[in-house]
N, C-alpha and C positions, 0 to 999 in steps of 0.2 A: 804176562802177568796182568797188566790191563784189559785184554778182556774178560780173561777170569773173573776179574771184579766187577768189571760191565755187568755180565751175566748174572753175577752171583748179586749185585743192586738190580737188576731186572726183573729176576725171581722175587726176592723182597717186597718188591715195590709192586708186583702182578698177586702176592699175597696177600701183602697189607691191602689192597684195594678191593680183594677177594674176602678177605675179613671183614672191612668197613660194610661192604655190597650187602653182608649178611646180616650185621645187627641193622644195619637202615630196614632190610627186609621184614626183620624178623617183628621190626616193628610196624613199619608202613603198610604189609601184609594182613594183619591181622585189626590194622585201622578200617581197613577197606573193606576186610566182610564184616564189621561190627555195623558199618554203615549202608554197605546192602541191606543187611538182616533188618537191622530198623526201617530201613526204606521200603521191606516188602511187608514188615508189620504195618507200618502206615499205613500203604495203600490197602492193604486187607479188613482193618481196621475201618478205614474210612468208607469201605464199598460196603462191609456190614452195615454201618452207621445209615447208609442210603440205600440199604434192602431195609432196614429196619423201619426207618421214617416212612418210605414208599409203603410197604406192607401196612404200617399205621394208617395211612389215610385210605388205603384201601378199607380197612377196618370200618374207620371213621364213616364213612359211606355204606358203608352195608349193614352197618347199627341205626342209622337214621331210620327215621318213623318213614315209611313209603307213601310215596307220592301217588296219588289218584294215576291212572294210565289214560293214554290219551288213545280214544274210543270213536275212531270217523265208521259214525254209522248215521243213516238217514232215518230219523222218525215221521211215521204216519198218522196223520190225525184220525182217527176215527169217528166220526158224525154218524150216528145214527138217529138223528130225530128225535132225541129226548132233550127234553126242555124241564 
């Protein structure tokens, strides 16, 4: 008769443990991809943000008024005798 009870407290007790297991999960489970998901908007978020700025100053740069180019060439005088 006591093991009967044994077993039949071992079942219980591998239940209840098995219930518990499941509302922890059902909550800790769905903690953890709420905080991936925002983790991987972050990051997506943040790399837009630094395509966006990057591409700006590219902008910024290519809007500017251009700069004279720098032109290595040798000039000759020409003297022909006129005064």
């Amino acid at each position: 008769m006591q093991k009967v009870l044994s077993w039949i407290l071992m079942f219980l007790a591998a239940g209840l443990f098995f219930t518990v297991f499941l509302y922890v999960a059902s909550i800790v489970i769905p903690l953890l991809l709420l905080v991936v998901v925002f983790g991987l908007g972050w990051i997506r978020y943040k790399q837009q943000k630094a395509l966006k700025l990057s591409d700006d100053v590219g902008l910024r740069q290519r809007r500017r008024r251009p700069q004279g180019e720098i032109i290595d060439a040798e000039y000759e005088i020409i003297d022909d005798d006129k005064r």
